[in-house]
C-alpha positions in Angstrom: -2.7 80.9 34.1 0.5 79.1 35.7 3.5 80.6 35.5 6.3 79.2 32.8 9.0 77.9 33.7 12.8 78.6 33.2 14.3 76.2 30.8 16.8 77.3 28.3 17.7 73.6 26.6 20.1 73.5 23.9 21.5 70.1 24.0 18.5 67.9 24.6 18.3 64.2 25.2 14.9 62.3 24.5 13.9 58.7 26.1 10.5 57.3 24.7 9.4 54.1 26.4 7.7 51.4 24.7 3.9 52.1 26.2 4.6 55.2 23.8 5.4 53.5 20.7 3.1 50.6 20.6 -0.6 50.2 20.9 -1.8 48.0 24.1 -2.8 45.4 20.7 0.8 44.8 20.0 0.6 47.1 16.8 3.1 50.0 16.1 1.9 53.4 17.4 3.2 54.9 13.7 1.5 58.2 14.6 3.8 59.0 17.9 6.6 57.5 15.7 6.2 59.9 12.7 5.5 63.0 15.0 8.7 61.9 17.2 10.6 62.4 14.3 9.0 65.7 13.2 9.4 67.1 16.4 13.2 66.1 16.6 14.2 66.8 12.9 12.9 70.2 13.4 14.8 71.1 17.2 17.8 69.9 14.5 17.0 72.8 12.5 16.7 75.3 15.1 20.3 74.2 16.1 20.2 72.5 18.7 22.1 68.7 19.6 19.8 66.3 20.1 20.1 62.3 21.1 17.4 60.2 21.4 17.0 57.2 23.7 14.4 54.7 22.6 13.1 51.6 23.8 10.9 49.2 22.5 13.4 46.4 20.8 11.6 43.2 22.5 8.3 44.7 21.6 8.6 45.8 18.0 10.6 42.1 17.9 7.1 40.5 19.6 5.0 42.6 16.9 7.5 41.2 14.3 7.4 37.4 15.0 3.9 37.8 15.8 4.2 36.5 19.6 1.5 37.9 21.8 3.7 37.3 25.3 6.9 38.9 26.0 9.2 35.6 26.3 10.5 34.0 29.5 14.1 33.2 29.0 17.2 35.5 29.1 18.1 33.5 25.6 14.5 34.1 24.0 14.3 37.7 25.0 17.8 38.5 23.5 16.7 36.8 20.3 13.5 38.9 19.9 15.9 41.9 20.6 17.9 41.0 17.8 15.1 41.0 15.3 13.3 44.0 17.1 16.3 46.2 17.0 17.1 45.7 13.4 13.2 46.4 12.8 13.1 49.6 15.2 16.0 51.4 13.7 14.5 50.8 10.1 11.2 52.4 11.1 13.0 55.4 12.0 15.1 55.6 9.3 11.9 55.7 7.0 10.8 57.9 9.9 13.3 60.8 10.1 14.1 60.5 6.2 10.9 62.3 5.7 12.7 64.9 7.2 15.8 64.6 5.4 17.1 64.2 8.9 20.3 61.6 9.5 20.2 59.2 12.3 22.9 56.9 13.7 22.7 54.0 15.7 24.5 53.0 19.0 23.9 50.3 21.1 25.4 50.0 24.9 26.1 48.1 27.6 26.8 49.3 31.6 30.4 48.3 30.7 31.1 50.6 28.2 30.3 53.4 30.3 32.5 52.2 33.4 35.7 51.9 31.7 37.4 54.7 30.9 38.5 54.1 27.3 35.5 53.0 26.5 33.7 55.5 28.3 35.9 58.1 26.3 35.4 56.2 23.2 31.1 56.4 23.4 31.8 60.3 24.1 33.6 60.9 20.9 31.1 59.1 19.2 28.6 61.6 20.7 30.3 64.1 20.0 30.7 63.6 16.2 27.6 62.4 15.6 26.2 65.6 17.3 28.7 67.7 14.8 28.0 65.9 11.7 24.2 67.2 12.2 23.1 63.3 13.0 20.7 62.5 15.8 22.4 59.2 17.8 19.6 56.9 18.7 20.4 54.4 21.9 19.5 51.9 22.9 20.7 48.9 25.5 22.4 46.0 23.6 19.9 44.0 24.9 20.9 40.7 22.6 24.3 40.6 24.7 24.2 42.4 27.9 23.7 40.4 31.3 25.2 40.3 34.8 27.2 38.1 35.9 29.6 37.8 38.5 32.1 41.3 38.1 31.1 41.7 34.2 28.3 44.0 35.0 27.1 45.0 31.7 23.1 45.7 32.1 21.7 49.1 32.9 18.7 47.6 33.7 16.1 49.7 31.7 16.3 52.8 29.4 15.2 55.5 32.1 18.9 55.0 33.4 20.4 54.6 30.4 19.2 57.6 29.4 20.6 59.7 33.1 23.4 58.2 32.5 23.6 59.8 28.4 22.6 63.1 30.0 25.5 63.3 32.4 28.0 61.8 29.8 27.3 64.4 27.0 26.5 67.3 29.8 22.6 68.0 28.1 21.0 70.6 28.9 17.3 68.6 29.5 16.7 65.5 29.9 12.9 64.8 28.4 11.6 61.4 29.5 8.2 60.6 27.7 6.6 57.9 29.0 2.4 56.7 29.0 1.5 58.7 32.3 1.0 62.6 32.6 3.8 63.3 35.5 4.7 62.1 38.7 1.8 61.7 41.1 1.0 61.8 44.7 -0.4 58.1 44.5 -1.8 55.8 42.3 -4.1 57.6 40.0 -5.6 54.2 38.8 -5.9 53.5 42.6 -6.4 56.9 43.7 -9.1 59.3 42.3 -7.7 62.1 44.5 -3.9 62.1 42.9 -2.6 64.8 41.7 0.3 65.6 39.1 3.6 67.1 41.3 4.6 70.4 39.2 7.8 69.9 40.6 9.9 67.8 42.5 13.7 69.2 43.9 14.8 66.5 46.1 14.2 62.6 45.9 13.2 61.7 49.4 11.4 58.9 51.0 7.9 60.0 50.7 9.1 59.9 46.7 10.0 56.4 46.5 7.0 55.6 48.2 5.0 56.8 45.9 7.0 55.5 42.6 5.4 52.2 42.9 6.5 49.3 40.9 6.9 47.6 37.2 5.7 49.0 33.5 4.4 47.0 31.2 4.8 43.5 29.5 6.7 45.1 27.0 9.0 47.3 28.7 10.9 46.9 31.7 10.7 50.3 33.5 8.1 52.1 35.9 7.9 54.7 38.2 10.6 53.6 40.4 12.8 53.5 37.4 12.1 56.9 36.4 12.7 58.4 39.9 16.1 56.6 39.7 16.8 58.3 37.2 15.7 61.5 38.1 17.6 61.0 41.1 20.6 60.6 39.0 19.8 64.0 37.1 19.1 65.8 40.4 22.2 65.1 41.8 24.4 66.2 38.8 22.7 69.3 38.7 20.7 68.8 35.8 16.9 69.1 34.9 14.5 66.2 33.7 11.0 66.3 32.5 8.5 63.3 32.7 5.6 63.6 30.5 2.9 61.9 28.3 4.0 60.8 25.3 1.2 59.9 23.9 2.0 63.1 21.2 5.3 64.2 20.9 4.9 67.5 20.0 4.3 68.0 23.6 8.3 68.7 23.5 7.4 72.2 22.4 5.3 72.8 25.2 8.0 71.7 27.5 11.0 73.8 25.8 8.6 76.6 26.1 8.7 76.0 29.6 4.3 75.4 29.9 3.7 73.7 33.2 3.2 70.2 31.8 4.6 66.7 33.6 6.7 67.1 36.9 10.3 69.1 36.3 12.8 67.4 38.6 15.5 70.2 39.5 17.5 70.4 42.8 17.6 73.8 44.1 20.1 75.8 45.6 18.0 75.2 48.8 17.6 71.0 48.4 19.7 68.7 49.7 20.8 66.5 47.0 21.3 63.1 48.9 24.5 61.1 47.2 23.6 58.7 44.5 23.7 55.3 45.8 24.2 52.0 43.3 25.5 48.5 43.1 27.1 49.3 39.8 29.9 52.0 39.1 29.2 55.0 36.5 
């Protein structure tokens, strides 16, 4: 039997990609959506802060207007945002009402996070969402955010976003759920000999080389994204979990500390190389 690990979480934020809330047919996955909510209602009742950071606006907005493509233009995907966001939060509200569980919406963009009123302002809002026993559900403002010239104001996809969360509100765990069972050595769809990494303490180059590229047509992240933002969580000293989300009550098995999807941790003995961007925050 492996050995568990240590992880003591009590202020736990939760990023759930798109693959994990809608079928490959462009229906909603209302299974992982309902359990998602179960699971997160109830880690609300054994005390403990929790934020969730959810994609999946442009695709429940595609499953909405009944488009089949993810759109081309800038313009056309921040309009299917629109509609998708609106749709999204409803869903959950039906969702964690089940649970007589509150949930508040708040929508970002890079620039809110950069300046420092603003960036003050977001953590307040954390902070008393978190008090009044409410679980903040974020998302990019995806119908207005773009970068252009200095107005950087995109965090380019939710894996980052939700680093960034982590680090702002100090959590505990960062638990990124995503439509793949860990980090692997390669490829496993190109690779029959890849294997899940238990744990990863340092992002190095042999990493990014095996991150790979893009998600899916309804997302915007990948692998690369998600060692980004591990990256991110490694160097503030914080822990990350990537795991199937295919259920969401593997959450439990995480906080129980079962071996299941790749911890990313630096250790007292890794070298934590400095976090390099083209955008501040």
């Amino acid at each position: 039997m492996a050995e568990l690990r240590q992880i003591e979480a009590q202020r736990i934020v939760v990023k759930i990609g798109t693959s994990s809330l809608i079928y490959a047919n462009n229906q909603l996955n209302l299974h992982a959506i309902t359990r998602l909510a179960l699971v997160l209602s109830d880690l609300k009742n054994q005390g403990k802060d929790v934020v969730l950071v959810s994609s999946g606006a442009v695709g429940v907005g595609m499953n909405k207007l009944g488009l089949t493509e993810r759109p081309a233009t800038i313009p056309e995907q921040q309009a299917v945002a629109a509609v998708g966001q609106s749709e999204l939060m409803a869903i959950y509200g039906r969702a964690f009402g089940t649970y007589n569980q509150t949930v508040g919406q708040m929508l970002l963009t890079r620039d809110v996070i950069a300046y420092p009123q603003s960036h003050s302002n977001a953590l307040n809002t954390f902070r008393n969402l978190m008090k009044m026993n409410v679980i903040p559900i974020v998302n990019e403002n995806d119908s207005v955010a773009v970068d252009e010239f200095n107005h950087l104001t995109k965090f380019g996809e939710n894996d980052l976003l939700a680093a960034i969360i982590t680090n702002l509100i100090d959590a505990d765990l960062l638990i990124m759920l995503s439509d793949i069972d860990g980090f692997y050595t390669a490829n496993p769809a190109q690779d029959p000999t890849a294997q899940v990494l238990p744990e990863i303490n340092q992002i190095n180059a042999q990493i990014l080389a095996a991150a790979g590229g893009h998600g899916t047509k309804y997302g915007t992240g990948g692998m690369a994204s998600k060692v980004k933002a591990a990256k991110r969580i490694i160097a503030h000293q914080q822990q990350m979990v990537l795991a199937n989300g295919s259920d969401p009550q593997i959450i439990y098995h995480i906080l129980a500390g079962e071996p299941v999807g790749t911890l990313f941790k630096a250790t007292a003995a890794a070298k934590v190389q400095p976090l390099t961007s083209k955008h501040p925050g």
